[in-house]
C-alpha positions as CSV (number, residue, x, y, z in Angstrom):
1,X,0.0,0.0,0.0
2,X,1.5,3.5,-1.0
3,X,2.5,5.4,2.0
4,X,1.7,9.4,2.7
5,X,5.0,11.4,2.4
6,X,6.4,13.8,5.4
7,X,8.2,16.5,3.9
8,X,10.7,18.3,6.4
9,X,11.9,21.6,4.6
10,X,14.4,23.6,6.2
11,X,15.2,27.0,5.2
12,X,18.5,28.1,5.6
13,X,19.5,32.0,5.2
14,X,21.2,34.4,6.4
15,X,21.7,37.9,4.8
16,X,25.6,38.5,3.4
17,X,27.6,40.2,6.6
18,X,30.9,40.3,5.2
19,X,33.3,42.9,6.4
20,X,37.0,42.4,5.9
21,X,37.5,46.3,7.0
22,X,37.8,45.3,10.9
23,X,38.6,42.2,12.6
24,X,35.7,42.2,14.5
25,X,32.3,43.1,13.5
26,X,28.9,42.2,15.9
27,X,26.6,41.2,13.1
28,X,29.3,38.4,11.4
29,X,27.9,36.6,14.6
30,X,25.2,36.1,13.1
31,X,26.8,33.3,11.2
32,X,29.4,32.2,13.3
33,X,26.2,31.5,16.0
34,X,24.5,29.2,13.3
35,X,27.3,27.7,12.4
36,X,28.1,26.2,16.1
37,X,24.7,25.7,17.0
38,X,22.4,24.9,14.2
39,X,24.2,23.9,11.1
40,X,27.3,22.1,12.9
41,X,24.7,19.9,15.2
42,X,22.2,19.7,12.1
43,X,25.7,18.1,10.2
44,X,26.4,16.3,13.4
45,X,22.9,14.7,13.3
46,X,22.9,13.7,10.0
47,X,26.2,12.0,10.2
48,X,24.9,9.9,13.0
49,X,22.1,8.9,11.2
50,X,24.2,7.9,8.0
51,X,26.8,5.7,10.6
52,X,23.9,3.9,12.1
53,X,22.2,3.1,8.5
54,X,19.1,4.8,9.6
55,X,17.8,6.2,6.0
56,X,16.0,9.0,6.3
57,X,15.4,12.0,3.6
58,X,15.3,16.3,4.5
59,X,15.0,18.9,2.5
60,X,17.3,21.3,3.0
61,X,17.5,25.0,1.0
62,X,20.3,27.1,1.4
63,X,20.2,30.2,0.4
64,X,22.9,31.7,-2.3
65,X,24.0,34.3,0.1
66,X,24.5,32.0,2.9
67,X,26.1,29.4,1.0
68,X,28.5,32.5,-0.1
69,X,29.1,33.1,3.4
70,X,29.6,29.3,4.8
71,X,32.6,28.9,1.6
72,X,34.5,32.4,2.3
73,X,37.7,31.5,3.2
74,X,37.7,35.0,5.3
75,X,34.4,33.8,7.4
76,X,35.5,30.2,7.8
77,X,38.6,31.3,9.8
78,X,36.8,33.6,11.7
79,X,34.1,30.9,12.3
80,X,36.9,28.7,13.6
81,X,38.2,31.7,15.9
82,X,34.8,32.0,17.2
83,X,34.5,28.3,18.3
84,X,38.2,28.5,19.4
85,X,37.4,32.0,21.4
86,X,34.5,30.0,23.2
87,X,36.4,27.1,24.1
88,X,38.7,29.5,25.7
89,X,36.0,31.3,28.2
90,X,34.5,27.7,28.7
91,X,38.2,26.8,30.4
92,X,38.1,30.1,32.9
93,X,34.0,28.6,33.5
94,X,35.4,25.4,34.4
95,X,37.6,27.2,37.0
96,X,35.3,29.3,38.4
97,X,32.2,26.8,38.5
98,X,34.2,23.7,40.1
99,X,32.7,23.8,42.8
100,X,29.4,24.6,41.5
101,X,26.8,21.4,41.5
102,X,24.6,23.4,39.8
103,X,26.5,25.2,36.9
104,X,29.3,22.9,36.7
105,X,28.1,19.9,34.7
106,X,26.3,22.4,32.5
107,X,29.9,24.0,31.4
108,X,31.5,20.7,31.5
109,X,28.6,19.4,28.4
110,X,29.3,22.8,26.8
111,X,33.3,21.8,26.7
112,X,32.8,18.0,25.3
113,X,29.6,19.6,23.0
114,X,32.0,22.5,21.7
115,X,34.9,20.1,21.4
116,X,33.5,17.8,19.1
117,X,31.9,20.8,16.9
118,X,35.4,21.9,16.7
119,X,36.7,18.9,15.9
120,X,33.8,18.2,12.7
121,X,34.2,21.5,11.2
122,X,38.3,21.9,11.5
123,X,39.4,18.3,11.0
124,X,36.1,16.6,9.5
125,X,35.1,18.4,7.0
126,X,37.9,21.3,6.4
127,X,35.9,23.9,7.3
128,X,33.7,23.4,4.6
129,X,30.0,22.6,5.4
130,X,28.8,23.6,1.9
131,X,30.9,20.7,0.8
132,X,29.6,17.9,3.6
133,X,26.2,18.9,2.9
134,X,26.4,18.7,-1.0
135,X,28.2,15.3,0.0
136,X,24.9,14.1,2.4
137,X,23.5,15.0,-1.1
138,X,25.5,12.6,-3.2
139,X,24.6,10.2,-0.4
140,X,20.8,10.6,-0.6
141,X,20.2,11.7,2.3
142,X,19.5,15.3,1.8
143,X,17.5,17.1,-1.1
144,X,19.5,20.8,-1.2
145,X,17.5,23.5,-2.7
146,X,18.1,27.0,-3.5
147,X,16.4,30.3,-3.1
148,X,16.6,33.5,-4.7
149,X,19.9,35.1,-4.3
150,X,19.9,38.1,-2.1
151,X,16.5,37.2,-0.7
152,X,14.2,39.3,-1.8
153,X,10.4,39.5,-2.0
154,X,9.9,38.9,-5.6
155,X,6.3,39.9,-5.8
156,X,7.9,43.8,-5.2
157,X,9.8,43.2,-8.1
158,X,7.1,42.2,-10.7
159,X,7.4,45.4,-12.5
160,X,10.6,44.8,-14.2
161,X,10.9,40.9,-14.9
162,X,14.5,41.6,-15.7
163,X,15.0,41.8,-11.7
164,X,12.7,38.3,-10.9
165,X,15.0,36.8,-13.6
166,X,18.2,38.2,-12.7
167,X,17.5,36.9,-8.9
168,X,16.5,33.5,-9.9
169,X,18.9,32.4,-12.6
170,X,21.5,33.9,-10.5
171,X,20.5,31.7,-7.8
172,X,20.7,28.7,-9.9
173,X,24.0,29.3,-10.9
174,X,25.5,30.0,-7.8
175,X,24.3,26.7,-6.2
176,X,25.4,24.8,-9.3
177,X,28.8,26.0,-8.6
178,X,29.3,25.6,-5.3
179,X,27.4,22.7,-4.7
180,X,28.1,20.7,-7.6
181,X,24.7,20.5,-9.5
182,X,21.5,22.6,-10.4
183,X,18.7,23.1,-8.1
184,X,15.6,21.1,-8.6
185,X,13.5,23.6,-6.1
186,X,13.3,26.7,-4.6
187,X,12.5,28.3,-1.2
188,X,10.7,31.7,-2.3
189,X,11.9,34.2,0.3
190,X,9.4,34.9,3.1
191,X,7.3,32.6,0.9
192,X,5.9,35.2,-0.9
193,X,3.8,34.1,-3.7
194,X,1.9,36.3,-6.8
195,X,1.3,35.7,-10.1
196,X,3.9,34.8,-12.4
197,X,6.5,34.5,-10.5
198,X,6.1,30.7,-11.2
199,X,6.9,31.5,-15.0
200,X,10.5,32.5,-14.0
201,X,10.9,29.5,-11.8
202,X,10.2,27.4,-14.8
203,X,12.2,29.1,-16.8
204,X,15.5,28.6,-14.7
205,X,14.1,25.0,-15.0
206,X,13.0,24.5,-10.9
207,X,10.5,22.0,-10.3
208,X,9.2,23.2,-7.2
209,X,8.2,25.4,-4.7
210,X,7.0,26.1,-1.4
211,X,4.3,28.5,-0.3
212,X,1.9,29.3,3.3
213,X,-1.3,27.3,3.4
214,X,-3.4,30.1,2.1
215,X,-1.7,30.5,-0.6
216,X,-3.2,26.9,-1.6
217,X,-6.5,26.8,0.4
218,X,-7.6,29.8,-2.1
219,X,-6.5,28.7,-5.4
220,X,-8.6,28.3,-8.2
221,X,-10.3,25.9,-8.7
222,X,-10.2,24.0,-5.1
223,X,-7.5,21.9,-4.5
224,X,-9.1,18.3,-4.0
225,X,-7.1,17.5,-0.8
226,X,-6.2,21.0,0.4
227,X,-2.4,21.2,1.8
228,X,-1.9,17.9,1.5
229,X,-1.1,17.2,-2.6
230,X,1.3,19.5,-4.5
231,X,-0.4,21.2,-7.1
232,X,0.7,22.8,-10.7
233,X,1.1,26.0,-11.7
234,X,0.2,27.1,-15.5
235,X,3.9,27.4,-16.0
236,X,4.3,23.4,-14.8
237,X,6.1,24.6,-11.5
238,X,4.6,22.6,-8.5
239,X,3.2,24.1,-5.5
240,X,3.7,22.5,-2.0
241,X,1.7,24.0,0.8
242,X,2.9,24.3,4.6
243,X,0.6,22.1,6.9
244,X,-0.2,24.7,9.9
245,X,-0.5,21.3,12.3
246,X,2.7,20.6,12.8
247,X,3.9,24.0,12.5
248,X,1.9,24.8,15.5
249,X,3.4,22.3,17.5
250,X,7.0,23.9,17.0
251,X,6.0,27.5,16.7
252,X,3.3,28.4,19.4
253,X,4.8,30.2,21.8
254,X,1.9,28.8,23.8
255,X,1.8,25.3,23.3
256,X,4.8,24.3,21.1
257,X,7.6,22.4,22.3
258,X,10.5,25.0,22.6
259,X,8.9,26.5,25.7
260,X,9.0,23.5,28.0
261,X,10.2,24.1,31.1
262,X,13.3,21.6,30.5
263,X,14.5,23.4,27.6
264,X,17.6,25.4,27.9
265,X,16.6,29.5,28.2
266,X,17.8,31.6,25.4
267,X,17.8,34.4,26.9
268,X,20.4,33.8,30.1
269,X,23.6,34.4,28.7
270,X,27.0,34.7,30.5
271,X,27.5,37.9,28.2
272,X,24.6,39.3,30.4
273,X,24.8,37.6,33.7
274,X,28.6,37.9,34.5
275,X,31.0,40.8,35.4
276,X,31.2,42.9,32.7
277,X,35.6,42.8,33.2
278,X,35.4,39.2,33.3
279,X,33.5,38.5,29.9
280,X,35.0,41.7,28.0
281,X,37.9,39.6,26.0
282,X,34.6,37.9,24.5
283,X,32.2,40.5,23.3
284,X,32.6,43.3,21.4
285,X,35.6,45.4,22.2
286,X,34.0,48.3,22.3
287,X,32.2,47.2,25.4
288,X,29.2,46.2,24.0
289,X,27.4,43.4,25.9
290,X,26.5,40.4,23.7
291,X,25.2,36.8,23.7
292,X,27.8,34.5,24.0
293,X,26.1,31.1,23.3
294,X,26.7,30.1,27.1
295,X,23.4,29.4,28.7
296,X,23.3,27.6,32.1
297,X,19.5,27.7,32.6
298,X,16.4,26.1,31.7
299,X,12.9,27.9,31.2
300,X,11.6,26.1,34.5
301,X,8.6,28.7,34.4
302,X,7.2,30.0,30.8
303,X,5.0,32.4,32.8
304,X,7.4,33.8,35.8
305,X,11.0,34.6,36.2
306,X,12.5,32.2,38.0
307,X,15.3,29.6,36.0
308,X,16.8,26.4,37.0
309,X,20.0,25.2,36.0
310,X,20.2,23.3,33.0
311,X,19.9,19.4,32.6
312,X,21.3,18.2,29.3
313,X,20.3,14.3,30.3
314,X,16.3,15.7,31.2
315,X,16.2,17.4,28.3
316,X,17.6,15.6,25.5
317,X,14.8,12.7,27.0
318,X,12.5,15.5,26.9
319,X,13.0,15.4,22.9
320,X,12.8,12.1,22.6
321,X,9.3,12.4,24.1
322,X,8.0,15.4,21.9
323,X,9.8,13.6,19.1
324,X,7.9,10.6,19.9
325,X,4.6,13.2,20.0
326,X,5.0,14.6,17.0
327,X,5.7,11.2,15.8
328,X,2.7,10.0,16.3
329,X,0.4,13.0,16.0
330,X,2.0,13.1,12.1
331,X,1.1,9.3,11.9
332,X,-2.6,9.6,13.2
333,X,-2.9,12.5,10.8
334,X,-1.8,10.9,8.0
335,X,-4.3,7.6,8.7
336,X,-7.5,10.3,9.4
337,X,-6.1,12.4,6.1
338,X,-5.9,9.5,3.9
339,X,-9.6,8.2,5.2
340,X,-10.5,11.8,4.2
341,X,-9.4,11.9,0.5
342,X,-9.0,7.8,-0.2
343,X,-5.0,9.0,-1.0
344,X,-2.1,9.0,1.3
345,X,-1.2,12.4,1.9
346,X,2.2,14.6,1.6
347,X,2.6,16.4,4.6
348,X,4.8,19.4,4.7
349,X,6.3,21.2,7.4
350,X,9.0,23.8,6.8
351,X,10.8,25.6,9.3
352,X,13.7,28.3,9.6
353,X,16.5,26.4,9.9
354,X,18.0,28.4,12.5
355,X,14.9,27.6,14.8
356,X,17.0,24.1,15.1
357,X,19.8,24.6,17.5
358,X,20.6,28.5,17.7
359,X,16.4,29.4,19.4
360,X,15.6,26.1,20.1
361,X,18.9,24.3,21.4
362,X,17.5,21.0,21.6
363,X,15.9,21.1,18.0
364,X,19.2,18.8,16.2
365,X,18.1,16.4,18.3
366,X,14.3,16.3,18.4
367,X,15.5,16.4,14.6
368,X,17.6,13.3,14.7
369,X,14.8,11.1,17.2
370,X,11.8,11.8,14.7
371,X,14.1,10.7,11.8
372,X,14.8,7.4,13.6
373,X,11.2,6.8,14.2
374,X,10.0,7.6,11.2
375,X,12.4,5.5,9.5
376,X,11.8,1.8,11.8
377,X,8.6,2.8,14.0
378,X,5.9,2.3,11.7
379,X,4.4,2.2,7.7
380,X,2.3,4.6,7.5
381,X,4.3,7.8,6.8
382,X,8.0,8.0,5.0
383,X,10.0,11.0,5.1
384,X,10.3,12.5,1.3
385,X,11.7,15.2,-0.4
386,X,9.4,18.0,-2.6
387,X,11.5,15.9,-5.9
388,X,10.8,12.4,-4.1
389,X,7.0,13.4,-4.3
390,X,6.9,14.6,-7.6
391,X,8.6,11.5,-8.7
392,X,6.1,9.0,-7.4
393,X,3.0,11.3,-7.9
394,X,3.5,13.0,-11.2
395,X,0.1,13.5,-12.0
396,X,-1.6,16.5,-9.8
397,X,-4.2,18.8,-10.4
398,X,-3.0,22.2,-12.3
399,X,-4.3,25.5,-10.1
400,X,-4.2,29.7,-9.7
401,X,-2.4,30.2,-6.8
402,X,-3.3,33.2,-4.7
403,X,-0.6,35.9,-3.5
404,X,0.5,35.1,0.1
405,X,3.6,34.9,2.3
406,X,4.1,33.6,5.6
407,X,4.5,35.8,8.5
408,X,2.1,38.4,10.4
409,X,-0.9,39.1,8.2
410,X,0.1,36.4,5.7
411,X,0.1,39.3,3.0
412,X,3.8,40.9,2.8
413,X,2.7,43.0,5.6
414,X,5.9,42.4,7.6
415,X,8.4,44.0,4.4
416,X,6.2,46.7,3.7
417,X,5.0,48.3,7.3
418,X,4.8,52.1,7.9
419,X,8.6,51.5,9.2
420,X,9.9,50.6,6.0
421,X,7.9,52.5,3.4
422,X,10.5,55.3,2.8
423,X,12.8,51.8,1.2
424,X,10.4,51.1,-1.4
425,X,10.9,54.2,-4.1
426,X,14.9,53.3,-3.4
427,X,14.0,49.6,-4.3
428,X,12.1,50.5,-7.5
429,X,14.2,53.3,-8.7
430,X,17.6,51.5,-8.5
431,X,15.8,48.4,-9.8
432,X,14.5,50.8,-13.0
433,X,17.9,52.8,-13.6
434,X,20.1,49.5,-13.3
435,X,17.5,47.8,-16.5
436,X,18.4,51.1,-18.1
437,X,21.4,50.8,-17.5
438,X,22.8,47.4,-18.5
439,X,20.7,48.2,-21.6
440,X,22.4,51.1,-22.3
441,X,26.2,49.9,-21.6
442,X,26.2,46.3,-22.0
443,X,29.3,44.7,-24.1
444,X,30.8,48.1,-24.7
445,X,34.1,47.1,-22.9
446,X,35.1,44.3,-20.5
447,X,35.7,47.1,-17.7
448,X,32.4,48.3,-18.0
449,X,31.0,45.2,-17.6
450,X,33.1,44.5,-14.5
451,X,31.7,47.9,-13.2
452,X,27.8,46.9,-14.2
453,X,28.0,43.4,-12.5
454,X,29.0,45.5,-9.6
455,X,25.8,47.4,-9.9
456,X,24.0,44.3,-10.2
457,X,25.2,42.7,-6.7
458,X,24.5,46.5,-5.2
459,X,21.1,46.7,-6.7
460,X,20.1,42.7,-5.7
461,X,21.9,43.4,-2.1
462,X,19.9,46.9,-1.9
463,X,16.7,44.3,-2.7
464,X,16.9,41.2,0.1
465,X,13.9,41.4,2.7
466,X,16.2,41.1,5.4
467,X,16.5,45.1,5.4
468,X,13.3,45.6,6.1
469,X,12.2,42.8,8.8
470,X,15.3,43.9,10.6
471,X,14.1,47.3,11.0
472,X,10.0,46.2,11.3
473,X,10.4,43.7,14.0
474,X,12.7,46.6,16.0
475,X,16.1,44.2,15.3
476,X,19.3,45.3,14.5
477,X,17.3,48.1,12.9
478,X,20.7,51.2,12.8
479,X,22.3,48.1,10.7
480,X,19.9,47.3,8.6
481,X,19.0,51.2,8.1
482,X,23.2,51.6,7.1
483,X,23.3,48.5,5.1
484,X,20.3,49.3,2.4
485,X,21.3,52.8,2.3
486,X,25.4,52.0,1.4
487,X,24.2,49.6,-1.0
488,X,21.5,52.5,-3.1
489,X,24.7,54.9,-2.4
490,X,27.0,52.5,-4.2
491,X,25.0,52.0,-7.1
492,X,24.2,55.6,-7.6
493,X,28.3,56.5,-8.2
494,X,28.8,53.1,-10.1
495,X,26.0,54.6,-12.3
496,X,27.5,58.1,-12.2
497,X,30.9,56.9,-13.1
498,X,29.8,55.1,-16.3
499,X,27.3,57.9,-17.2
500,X,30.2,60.2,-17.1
501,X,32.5,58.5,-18.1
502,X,35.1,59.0,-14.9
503,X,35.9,55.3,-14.5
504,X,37.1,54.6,-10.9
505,X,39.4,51.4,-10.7
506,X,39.8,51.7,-7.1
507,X,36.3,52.6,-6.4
508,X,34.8,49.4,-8.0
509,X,37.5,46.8,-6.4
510,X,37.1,47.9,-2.9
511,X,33.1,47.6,-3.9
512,X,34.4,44.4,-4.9
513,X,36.3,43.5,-1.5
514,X,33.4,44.5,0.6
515,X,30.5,42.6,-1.5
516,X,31.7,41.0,-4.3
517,X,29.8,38.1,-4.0
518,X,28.2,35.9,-6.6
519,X,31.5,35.2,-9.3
520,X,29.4,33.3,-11.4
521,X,26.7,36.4,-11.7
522,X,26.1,36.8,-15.9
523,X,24.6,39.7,-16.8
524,X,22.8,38.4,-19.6
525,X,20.3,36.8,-16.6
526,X,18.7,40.2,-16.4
527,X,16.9,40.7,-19.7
């Protein structure tokens, strides 16, 4: 009897910090954070999995300006800096803490844990996790997809195809090249949806995409089994909706799982709680206090202050348990699901990938227990990939999505809040001059088209939602506010030089230092 397919979709992204200027810089954390505790433990997972012959199948997209990051040779050093600079302040916390029955376990599993993390990206894998994962590819284990390359909502970009185009087939390429073959899918950033974005997909040649359940539940005609089937697009793209079920048992900051009280605490960090002389050779230098990844408490009370020390042993079993829940809520859904229809059903969850490790540190391994059950504990259910699905179901019912994202409002209403709406004449103007532009110069003069590819990473940089959710949801918002602006800046003079003919040499290769991103960029993608 054919089985309904659980699709786990990860979205991996992060926007390009890159900042070779100063040896330290507070938002390259960002990455260095993920690395150590979400896509290290994520690679640490898998590879467990693979030793023990458990089979098992995720879907995996990483992002082209992530991927960029993760093979830098700059940001791989200072990854491995970061881990070594934590190892470090974890030897003064086993001094200090020795005699601590509380704390002192906790730092001694944050010394093994961060030892071993070391240990996989340094001597492992080289550093290179874009390698290992393409390599858990080859294996079969993971499905890696792409997404567009500087993230951007692509329904704000409608107006000039040239921009959609240029964003998608630049994506392609990227991941080709650094991960060894083409994309068969795509993660569509914030999963913002509208009319035809899916005609551009299909030209880059992706199979697949991903968008919020409403996005589905309103398409025209009905879809016959709701979320739970992928569906076509006009253009022969398929659609794959998220199931809200399952997301609500991660998300809710009610009810879902990251919340219980065994969990470690994000928020109590050693970069808070301890003397600010004691912790300064590990934040910023300039004083600035900052998470450090060291966390000795659990959440012990969702509703009151009060926190616990931290029990690794409790809480790992605490995963197993909601990994055994979610286990079986996915199986029971499946049976009721396919008595609904009279088909098995695909169900899809996706999730930031970040979610798993860095915000909710047990995630790897409620990851790892549900991938185990899944793959020996029953035969109801078998974890798939979007391409696995399309592959043993090819025929599915052809639909009109409806626009839709996912966040607050479901409608874009995150990127383009009353906070943000000064960036969106910026967005459309440079997006209009740079089609101009490249029309205009194009092929006059290898030079010039070193100086318009330039343009093109400013204008695409200038364009990634991260800008905007940064400075809606109150985040990092002076960065995010400094970031959008250099990039408009940039591309104004790149204009202005070839306009007026005052070439800069200087001018474009520090550009180039600073954000020169995306080698394998063509200009001939945005036309």
């Amino acid at each position: 009897m054919e089985r309904g397919a659980f699709v786990l979709l990860l979205h991996a992204h992060l926007p390009w910090v890159r900042h070779p200027e100063l040896p330290f810089f507070l938002e390259e954390h960002w990455l260095f954070e993920a690395v150590a505790e979400t896509y290290l433990p994520l690679i640490e997972s898998f590879r467990a999995l693979e030793r023990d012959s458990v089979p098992f199948r995720v879907t995996l997209d990483v992002s082209p300006t992530l991927a960029s990051m993760l093979a830098d040779p700059l940001l791989q050093r200072r990854t491995e800096h970061y881990l070594l600079r934590l190892l470090e302040l974890l030897e003064k916390e086993r001094v200090r803490t020795r005699d601590d029955g509380g704390i002192g376990p906790v730092v001694e599993f944050y010394r093994d844990r961060l030892g071993r993390l070391l240990h996989l990206y340094r001597d492992v894998i080289g550093r290179d996790v874009v390698g290992e994962l393409a390599r858990l590819e080859r294996e079969g284990m993971l499905e890696l997809a792409t997404c567009a390359a500087t993230h951007p909502l692509l329904p704000m970009l409608m107006d000039r195809p040239e921009l959609v185009r240029g964003q998608v087939r630049t994506a392609v390429r990227e991941h080709k090249r650094l991960f060894g073959r083409a994309p068969r899918g795509i993660w569509l950033p914030e999963c913002a949806y509208a009319p035809p974005v899916d005609r551009y997909l299909a030209e880059a040649d992706l199979k697949w995409f991903c968008v919020d359940a409403h996005g589905l539940e309103y398409a025209r005609p009905t879809p016959r089994c709701g979320v739970h089937q992928p569906v076509y697009t006009e253009y022969g793209v398929a659609a794959f909706a998220r199931d809200l079920e399952p997301s609500r048992q991660v998300w809710s900051s009610q009810t879902g799982y990251p919340g219980d009280p065994l969990y470690r605490e994000f928020y109590r960090d050693v970069g808070w709680d301890l003397p600010h002389d004691y912790v300064a050779p590990y934040i910023d230098p300039d004083g600035t206090r900052m998470f450090t990844g060291l966390k000795y408490y659990r959440v012990t009370d969702r509703k009151g202050s009060h926190r616990e020390p931290y029990h690794p042993g409790w809480a790992h079993r605490r995963a197993d348990d909601h990994a055994g829940h979610f286990f079986d809520s996915r199986v029971a859904e499946a049976r009721a699901l396919t008595a609904r229809y009279g088909r098995p059903p695909v169900i899809v969850a996706p999730f930031d990938a970040e979610l798993f490790g860095h915000w909710w540190f047990e995630g790897p391994w409620f990851i790892e227990l549900l991938l185990r059950k899944l793959a020996f504990d029953q035969e109801v259910i078998a974890a798939m990939s979007p391409s696995d699905v399309l592959e043993a179901r090819p025929g599915q019912q052809v639909v009109a999505l409806e626009p839709s994202s996912w966040g607050a409002g479901g409608f874009y209403d995150v990127w383009l809040s009353p906070a943000t709406e000064w960036m969106l004449p910026h967005v459309a103007g440079v997006g209009e001059r740079f089609v101009r532009l490249l029309d205009e110069f194009s092929g006059r003069a290898p030079f010039v088209d070193r100086v318009l590819r330039q343009a093109a990473r400013e204008v695409m940089l200038a364009q990634s939602s991260d800008w905007p959710f940064l400075i809606t949801t109150g985040t990092g918002v002076d960065y995010a506010h400094r970031r959008f602006t250099e990039h408009v800046m940039r591309y104004a003079h790149l204009e202005r030089m070839l306009r007026e003919g005052a070439l800069n040499e200087e001018f474009v290769a520090l550009c180039e230092q600073r954000d020169g991103l995306f080698p394998a960029l063509e200009l001939a993608d945005f036309v």
